[in-house]
C-alpha positions in Angstrom: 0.0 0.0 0.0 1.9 3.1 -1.2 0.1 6.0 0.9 1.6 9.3 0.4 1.2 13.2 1.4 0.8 15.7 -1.6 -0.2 19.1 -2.3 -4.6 18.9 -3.3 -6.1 20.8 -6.3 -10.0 21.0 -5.8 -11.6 20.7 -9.1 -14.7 22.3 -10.4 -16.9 20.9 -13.0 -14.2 18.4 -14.0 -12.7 15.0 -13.8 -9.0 14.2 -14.7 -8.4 10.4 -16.1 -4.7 9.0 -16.0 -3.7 9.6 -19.3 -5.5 12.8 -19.3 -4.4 16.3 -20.3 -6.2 19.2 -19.6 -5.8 22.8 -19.1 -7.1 24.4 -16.2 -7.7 27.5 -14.9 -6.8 28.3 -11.2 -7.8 31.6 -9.2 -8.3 30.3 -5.5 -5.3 31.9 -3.1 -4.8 28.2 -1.5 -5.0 26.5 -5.1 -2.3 29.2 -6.3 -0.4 28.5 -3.5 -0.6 24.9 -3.8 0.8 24.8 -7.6 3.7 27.4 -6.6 4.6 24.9 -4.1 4.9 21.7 -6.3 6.6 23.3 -9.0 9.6 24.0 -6.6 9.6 20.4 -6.0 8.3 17.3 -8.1 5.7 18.7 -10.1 2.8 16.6 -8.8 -0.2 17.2 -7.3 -4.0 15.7 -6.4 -6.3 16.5 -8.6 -9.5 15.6 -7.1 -13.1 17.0 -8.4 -15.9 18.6 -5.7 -19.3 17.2 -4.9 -20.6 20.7 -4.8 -18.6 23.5 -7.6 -19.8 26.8 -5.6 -17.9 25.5 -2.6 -14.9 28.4 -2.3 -13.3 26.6 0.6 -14.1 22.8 0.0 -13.8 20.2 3.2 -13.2 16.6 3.1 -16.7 16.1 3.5 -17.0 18.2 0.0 -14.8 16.2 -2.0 -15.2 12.9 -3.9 -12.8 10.3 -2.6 -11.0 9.1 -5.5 -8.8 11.3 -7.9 -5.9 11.4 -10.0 -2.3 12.2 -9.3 -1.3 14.4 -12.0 2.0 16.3 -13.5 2.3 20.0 -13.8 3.5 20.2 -17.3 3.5 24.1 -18.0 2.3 26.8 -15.4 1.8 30.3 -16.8 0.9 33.3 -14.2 -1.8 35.8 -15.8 -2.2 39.4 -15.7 -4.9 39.2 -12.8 -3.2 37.3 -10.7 -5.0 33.7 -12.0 -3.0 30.5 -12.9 -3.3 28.8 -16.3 -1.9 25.4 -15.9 -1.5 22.6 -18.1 -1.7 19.3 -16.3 -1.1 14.7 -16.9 -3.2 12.5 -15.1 -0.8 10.1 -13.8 -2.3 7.2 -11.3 -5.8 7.0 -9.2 -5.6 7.5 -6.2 -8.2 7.2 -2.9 -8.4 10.1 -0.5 -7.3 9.5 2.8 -7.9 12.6 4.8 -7.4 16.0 4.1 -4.9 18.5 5.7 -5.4 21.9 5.6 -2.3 24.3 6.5 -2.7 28.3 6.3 -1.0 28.7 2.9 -2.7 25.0 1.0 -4.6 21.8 1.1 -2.4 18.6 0.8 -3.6 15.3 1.6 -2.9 11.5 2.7 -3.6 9.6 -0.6 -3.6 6.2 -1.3 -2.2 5.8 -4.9 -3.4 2.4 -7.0 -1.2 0.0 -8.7 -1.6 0.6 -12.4 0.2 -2.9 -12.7 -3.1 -5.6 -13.4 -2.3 -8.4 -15.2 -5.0 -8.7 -18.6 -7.2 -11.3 -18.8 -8.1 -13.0 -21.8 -12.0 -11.9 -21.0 -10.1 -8.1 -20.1 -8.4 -8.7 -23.5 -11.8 -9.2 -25.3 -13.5 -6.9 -23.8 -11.0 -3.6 -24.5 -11.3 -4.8 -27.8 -14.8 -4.7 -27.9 -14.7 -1.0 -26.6 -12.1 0.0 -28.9 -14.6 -1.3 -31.4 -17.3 0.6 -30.1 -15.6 3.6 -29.2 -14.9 3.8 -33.2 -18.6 4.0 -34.3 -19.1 6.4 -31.3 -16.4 8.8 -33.2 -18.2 8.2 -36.6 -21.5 9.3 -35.0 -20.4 11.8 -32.2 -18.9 14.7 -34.6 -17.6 16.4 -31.8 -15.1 14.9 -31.7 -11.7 14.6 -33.8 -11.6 11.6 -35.9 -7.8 10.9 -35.2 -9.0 9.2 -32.0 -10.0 6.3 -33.9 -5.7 5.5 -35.3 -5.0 6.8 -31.8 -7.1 4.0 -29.6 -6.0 0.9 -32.4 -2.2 2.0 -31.6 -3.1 1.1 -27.7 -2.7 -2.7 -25.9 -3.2 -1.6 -22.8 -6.2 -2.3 -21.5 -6.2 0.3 -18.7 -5.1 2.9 -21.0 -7.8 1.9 -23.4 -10.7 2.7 -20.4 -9.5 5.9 -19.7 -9.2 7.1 -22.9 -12.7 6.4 -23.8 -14.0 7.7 -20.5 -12.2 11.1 -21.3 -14.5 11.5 -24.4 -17.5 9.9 -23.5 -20.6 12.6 -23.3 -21.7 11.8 -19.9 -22.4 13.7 -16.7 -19.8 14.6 -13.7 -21.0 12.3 -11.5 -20.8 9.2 -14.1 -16.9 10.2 -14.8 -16.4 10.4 -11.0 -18.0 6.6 -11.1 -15.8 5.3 -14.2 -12.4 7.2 -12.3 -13.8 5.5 -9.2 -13.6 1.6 -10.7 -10.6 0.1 -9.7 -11.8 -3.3 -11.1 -10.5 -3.1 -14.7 -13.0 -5.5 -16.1 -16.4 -3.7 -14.1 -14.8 -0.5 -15.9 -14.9 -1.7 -19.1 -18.0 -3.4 -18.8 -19.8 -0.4 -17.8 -18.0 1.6 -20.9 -19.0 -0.4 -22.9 -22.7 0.0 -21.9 -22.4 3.8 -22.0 -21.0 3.8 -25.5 -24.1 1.6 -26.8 -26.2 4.1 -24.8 -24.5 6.9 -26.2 -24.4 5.9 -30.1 -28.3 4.6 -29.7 -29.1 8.3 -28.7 -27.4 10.2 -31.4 -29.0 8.0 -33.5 -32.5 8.3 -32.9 -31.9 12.3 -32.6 -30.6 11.8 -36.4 -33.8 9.8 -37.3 -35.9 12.7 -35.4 -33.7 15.3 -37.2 -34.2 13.4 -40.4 -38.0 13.3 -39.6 -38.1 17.0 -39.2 -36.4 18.2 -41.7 -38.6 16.0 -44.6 -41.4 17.8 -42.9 -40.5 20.9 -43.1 -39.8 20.3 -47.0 -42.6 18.8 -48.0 -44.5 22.2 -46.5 -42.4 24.3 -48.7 -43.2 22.8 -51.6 
């Protein structure tokens, strides 16, 4: 068990996956505080998201219990005093307990081995996500079609999971579940059901939009 103390970013309106990177925008005085500290040491710090997003000052009691341990890769201070930071999700990790000090919040984290021997049935069933994830891309036009090469160069199964969950169009709370699922196999099993979800909505709004639209032709005519 590799439990560890480390400087704590609350997150609003976000969830950062291992793998993950994501620019983020940082104002609070104990947050600043925080980042300057790390990057005159290691560079890493807790990312962890809150329950509640208008919480200034967030307890422990406020915060979801599993996050990511990520990688300050670039820092760059703004004109009004805010912090635009560009960050890696590195490993889960379970919140512990939280310690606040006058100048930041670090906490006692538990990070979890990355290290999980595939299955055969794991093996099958990141290939059945990759698949899935690839008629997602075709449907979901949001996103950029180079995500398709980029998941069939991965073997990884773990990799593969948080990938998808990065770019699947679900709510806070069902990202905070997927970071949440140590069990590789439940993860992917539960991907895989939101990716059927997902591609059986946008298709039924393209029938409805479909629908619509021969409608509103055939009244011009």
């Amino acid at each position: 068990m590799n439990i560890k103390s480390i400087p704590v970013l609350p997150l609003r309106d976000i969830v950062v996956f291992p793998g993950m990177v994501a620019p983020l925008f940082v104002g609070r005085k104990q947050s600043v505080n925080a980042l300057n500290n790390v990057m005159m040491s290691d560079k890493k710090i807790y990312l962890i998201t809150q329950k509640d997003s208008e919480v200034d000052n967030p307890s422990f009691e406020n915060l979801y219990k599993c996050g990511t341990v990520a990688k300050v890769l670039q820092l760059l201070k703004l004109p009004d005093g805010t912090i635009k930071v560009l960050v890696e999700g590195l490993d889960r990790a379970n919140l512990k307990s939280l310690n606040a000090n006058k100048d930041f919040l670090s906490a006692s984290i538990i990070v979890k081995d990355k290290k999980i021997k595939a299955s055969s049935k794991i093996k099958a069933l990141a290939k059945v996500v990759s698949e899935q994830f690839e008629e997602y891309i075709k449907v979901n036009k949001k996103l950029p079609s180079d995500l398709s090469s980029n998941i069939k160069n991965i073997n990884d199964a773990n990799k593969i999971s948080d990938l998808v969950s990065v770019n699947l169009s679900i709510s806070l709370e069902q990202k905070q579940e997927l970071l949440e699922i140590i069990d590789l196999e439940q993860r992917l099993d539960k991907i895989y059901s939101y990716l059927v979800s997902e591609i059986d909505s946008f298709q039924v709004e393209k029938k409805i939009k479909g629908r619509v639209k021969r409608q509103m032709e055939k009244t011009q005519k």
